[in-house]
Structure formats: structure tokens, C-alpha cells
C-alpha positions, 0 to 999 in steps of 0.5 A, a space after each residue: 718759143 715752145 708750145 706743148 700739148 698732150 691728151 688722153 681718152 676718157 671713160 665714156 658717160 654714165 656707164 653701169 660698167 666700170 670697164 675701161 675704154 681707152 683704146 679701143 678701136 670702133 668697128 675695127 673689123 671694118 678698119 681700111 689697110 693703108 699702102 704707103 706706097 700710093 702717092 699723090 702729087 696733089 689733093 683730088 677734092 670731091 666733085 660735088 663739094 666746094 672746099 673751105 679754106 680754114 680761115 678761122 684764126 686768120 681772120 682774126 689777126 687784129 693787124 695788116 702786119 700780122 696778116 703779112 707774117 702769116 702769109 709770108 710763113 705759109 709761102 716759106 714753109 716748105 723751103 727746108 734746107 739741109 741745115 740741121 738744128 741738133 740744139 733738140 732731142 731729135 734733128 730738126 731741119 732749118 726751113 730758109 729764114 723769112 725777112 719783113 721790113 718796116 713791121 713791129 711785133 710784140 712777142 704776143 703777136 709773134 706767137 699769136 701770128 705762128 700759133 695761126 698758122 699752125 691751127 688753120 693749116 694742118 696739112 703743114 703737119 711737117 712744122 716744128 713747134 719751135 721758132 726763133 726771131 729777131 728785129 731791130 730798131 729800122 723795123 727789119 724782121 726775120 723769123 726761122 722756123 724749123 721742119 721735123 724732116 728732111 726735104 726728101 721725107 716732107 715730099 714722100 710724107 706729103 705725098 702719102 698723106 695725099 693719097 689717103 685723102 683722095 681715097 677718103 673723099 672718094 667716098 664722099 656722096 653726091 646731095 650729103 647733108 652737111 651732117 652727113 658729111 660730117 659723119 662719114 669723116 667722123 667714122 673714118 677716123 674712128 674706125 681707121 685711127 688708133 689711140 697711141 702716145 708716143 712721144 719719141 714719135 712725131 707723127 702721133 701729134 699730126 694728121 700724117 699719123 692719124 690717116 697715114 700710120 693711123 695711131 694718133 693723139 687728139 692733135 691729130 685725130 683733130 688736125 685731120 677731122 679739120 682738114 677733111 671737113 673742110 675739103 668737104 665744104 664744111 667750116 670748123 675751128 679748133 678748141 685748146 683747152 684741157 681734158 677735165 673740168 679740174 685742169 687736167 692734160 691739155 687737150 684739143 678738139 673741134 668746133 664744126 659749123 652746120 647750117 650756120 650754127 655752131 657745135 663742139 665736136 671731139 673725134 678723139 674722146 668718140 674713138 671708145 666703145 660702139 654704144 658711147 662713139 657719139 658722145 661727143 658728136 656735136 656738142 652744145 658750149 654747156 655739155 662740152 663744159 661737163 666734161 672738158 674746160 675751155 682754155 681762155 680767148 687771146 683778147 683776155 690774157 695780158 702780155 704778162 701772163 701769155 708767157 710760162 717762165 720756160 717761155 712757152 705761151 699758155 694755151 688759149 683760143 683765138 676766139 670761142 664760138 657760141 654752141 648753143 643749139 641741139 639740132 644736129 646733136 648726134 643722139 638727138 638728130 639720129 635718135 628716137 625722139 621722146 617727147 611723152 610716154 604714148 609717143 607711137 613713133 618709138 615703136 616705129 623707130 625701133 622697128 626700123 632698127 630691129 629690120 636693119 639688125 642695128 646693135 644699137 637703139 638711142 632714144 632722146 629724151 626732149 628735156 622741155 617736156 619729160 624728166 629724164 629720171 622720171 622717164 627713164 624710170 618708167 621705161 626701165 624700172 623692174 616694177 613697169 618697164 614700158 620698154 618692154 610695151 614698145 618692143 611688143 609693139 615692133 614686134 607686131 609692126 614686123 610681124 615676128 618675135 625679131 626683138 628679145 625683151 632682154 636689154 643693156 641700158 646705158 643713160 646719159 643724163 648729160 646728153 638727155 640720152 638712153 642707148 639701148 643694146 638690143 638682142 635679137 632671136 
């Protein structure tokens, strides 16, 4: 069985610039050189923060048995031997074979059971795609799977990858929010990773490429948001779907976990221009589906349809968490809030950022009681522009001429969101 998936980054919300942002690296002068020759036996997990196994799509297998083959694939994966599979493009390296007795499976469940371990387990990034089995009429199982390296390569990149991330977690803060968190992995990855497609290289599509060689696709740019998150003690799942709302590439992102609700996260389309990195940052089901198409649950495709022609299963989620709630929205929880046009606190909002010399100003438009139209007509439009009123008014709070009155305006209806460029004197 075979299982591809590829993605690409978008161009950014709204934008009055028709320039391309693919590619571009945030804050890239603040990118961490990587020395591949620091390793590490083990994960050293912050001291301040209870890791959270990933879990999300083991707890969702329906059966004992299935439960059996995922743990069995887990404990057995790392046992690669020498022999080597040339049937590929590339070597491949038989890991030993893994025997059940008195199970039955169903090629849906089979796939379901591999795909599991694959989502909740990123750190086994050495994993081939492919996988073979066999069974027989007494119910005696054996299951081969394959690793992309050799022994020796599985260890050093292991150890490598243990490195990084020791030294990621290392800036972990004692009394972060679980937002915080959050954020912090979030702008590591996108100032520390570079969009690249190659698909000659195996690493672009798993967290060794995205923290270690630091070029990845949305498979690992996602893969390592997953895992750092949960050595931070934060729960998230991965979401299959496809990278527009008219079935385009397939592509991969997250749902993270924050004070007991959830949110869609998607790192990889963040990793554009300054002003449009937290487009993506916690997300509602409704404001993903603008831009992204959700792939269907595993509960709701037949045996029948789980399967192309070519054998490789359709892409699907194990179950969809409920994003509804706008809280740790990153714009709106980190932005000004504007809730009508004599709000006072956005002078002050902006005073703040002007003293911090921040490039950047967000204001968050609270769609219960403005029009985000309306609004953004008075506070832009050639014939008022009130903006410029709030930027007197910090001027005045900081008791000097910081802010000019000249800006660049960038709205994004989609997220009730204005970003504002700010230029100082």
C-alpha cells in the first residue's frame, strides 16, 4: 500500500500587492544556524512542562486488535536490518518482519492501523510509506515494513534531531501560556525552516528536514509543529485535506488544543511575509474552510472507496475536531480590539507598539457589533481616515511626533482583521 501527499504555499489574504510570497523565509535574519555534529542520545523535555503523548488517532482505533498492531509497529520499528528492497526508486531497508496470531484485519483497518501510527508518531520520521502483509485462514498475521535508511544513518539522523530539539525546548519559559507556547514553536519553525519541494529528497517531507536541514514541505513543517507542541504539553492532531476549496494538492496542516478547545493551525502556509505569518494561526472549522477543503472522516468512506485503483487509500482524517471558538485567534487575542469607533484603548494599543518600534500594528474588528466594510472605510478612507485621529492621540500619549501618518493597510475580511505598516520618524 502507498500513500502520497504533496502541498505548496499560498499567496496571503486580501493582499493590495499582487507580489508572490512563496518562499519567503520570516525574520530570516534571525534564522538559528543548525551544527549537525551536536547530537543527543535522548530528548531533554522542558522542565516546566508535562509532555503529551500523541495519542489522537490511537484512541480512535475501534478495536483491541487494531490497538495490538499499532503498539507492535511502534515496539518493531527501529529493528531495520540489512536487507535491502530495490523494487523502489530509491533503496529502502526491510525493518524485521512483525507476527500477530489469532487477529483479522480487513485492508481498511490494516491501512487505518499504519496511517495511525504514522500521524501520532512523527519522530519515526525514518518510516517508509510503504508496507506489505500477509494472514491466513488460522488468523496468523505478519506485517513488513520498510525504513528509508540504513541502520547506521536512522541513529546519527536521530540523534541529530534530538539535538535541535533539546536546544528548541531550552527556550521554553517557566508560567508560558499555553498560547505562548504555541507561539514560540510556531516562530521557530517559520524563521528557522525554508519552503523546498524535492521530491528526490526524502527529508523535505519529515520533521528531520524541517528542524535539522531546515527546508521542508507541509508534511514536515507539520510533523515538527506536532511534536514540539507536545513536548510542550500541548495536544494537537494532524488534518488531511487539500490546499484549496476546489481540490487542489493534497495538503496537511494542524489542529492544536487550547484550554480545552480546539483550533486549526497551518504553520506551513504562515511561513510567507511578516504582515500575513498569523494568518493561519488558530483558526475556526469556518475560516480554514476559505481557503482549505477538509478531507472526509474514516467512519465515512466504504471499503470500497478507500482504495484508488493503484492501491493507495484516499486521504481522509480519523476524526475532525470542532473549531468554533475565536479566543486565541492569533489576531484577535494579540491584536487591538475594536469594538466601535470611540474605543480609546486603540490609541493606546498603538502607543505601545510605536514605544516597542513594532513594524507591525493588527486591529481586530469584533464582527458582533461593527461591519468590517464600514469600518474599515472610516478608519482609511481618503475622505475621513480616522486613523489617522488614533495615531495623534499616541503621539500625544508618548509625548512625541514617533508615529507618521503615512501607512500601508492590508484587510482580511476572512479573519475580521486590519494589518497595519507602521512608519516611524
Amino acid at each position: 500500500m502507498l500513500f502520497f501527499s504533496s502541498c505548496s504555499i499560498p499567496f496571503s489574504f486580501d493582499l493590495k500587492s499582487t507580489e508572490e510570497t512563496r518562499g519567503y523565509n520570516a525574520n530570516s535574519s534571525n534564522s538559528v544556524k543548525i551544527d549537525k555534529t551536536v547530537v543527543a542520545d535522548e530528548i531533554e523535555l522542558s522542565p516546566y512542562y508535562e509532555k503529551k503523548e500523541m495519542t489522537y488517532w490511537y484512541d480512535r482505533l475501534s478495536t483491541n486488535d487494531e490497538r495490538r498492531l499499532y503498539n507492535a509497529i511502534v515496539e518493531n520499528c527501529d529493528k531495520i536490518t540489512e536487507e535491502r528492497n530495490v523494487d523502489t526508486e530509491k533503496v529502502r531497508y526491510t525493518i524485521k518482519p512483525i507476527r500477530l496470531q489469532n487477529v483479522k484485519f480487513e485492508d481498511k483497518q490494516v491501512a487505518n492501523v499504519f496511517s495511525s501510527v504514522s500521524e501520532d508518531n512523527p519522530n519515526l520520521f525514518w518510516l517508509d510509506s510503504y508496507y506489505s502483509y500477509t494472514s491466513d485462514n488460522e488468523n496468523n498475521f505478519e506485517i513488513t515494513i520498510r525504513s528509508y535508511y540504513n541502520k547506521k544513518n536512522q541513529v546519527k539522523y536521530k540523534k541529530q534531531l534530538n539535538a535541535v530539539i533539546n536546544s528548541i525546548l531550552k527556550g521554553l519559559e517557566p508560567n508560558m501560556s499555553e498560547f505562548e507556547r504555541e507561539l514560540y514553536i510556531h516562530d521557530y519553525i517559520v524563521k528557522n525552516c525554508k519552503y523546498k519541494k524535492n521530491k528526490n529528497n526524502r527529508n523535505h517531507y519529515n520533521m528531520y528536514g524541517c528542524l535539522v536541514e531546515q527546508t521542508a514541505v507541509c508534511e514536515g513543517y507539520n510533523d515538527a509543529f506536532g511534536f514540539l507542541l507536545s513536548c510542550a504539553g500541548i495536544n494537537s492532531t494532524s488534518i488531511s485535506g487539500s490546499e484549496s476549496t476546489d481540490g487542489g494538492d493534497n495538503h496537511v496542516w494542524s489542529a492544536v488544543k487550547l484550554d480545552g478547545d480546539w483550533y486549526h493551525a497551518d504553520v506551513t502556509w504562515d511561513d510567507t511575509k511578516n504582515y500575513s505569518m498569523y494568518d493561519y494561526f488558530n483558526l475556526t472549522t469556518k475560516q480554514i474552510k476559505k481557503t482549505h477543503t477538509i478531507a472526509p472522516d474514516y467512519s465515512d468512506i466504504s471499503s470500497d472507496d478507500f482504495f484508488d485503483q493503484y492501491g493507495n487509500y484516499v486521504n481522509y482524517n480519523c476524526k475532525i475536531p470542532k473549531c468554533t471558538k475565536t479566543k486565541y485567534n492569533y489576531y484577535k487575542y494579540k491584536g487591538s480590539n475594536l469594538s466601535d469607533m470611540n474605543n480609546n484603548t486603540l490609541s493606546e494599543d498603538l502607543a505601545k507598539a510605536a514605544k516597542n518600534r513594532e513594524p507591525y500594528f493588527n486591529i481586530y474588528v469584533n464582527p458582533k457589533t461593527m461591519n468590517f466594510r464600514t469600518t474599515y472605510d472610516q478608519l482609511f478612507s481618503d475622505e475621513l481616515y480616522t486613523f489617522q485621529y488614533y495615531i495623534k492621540k499616541a503621539n500625544q500619549i508618548l509625548g512625541a511626533e514617533v508615529l507618521r501618518y503615512n501607512t500601508v493597510v492590508l484587510k482580511k475580511k476572512s479573519l475580521n482583521t486590519i494589518n497595519v505598516e507602521l512608519y516611524y520618524n
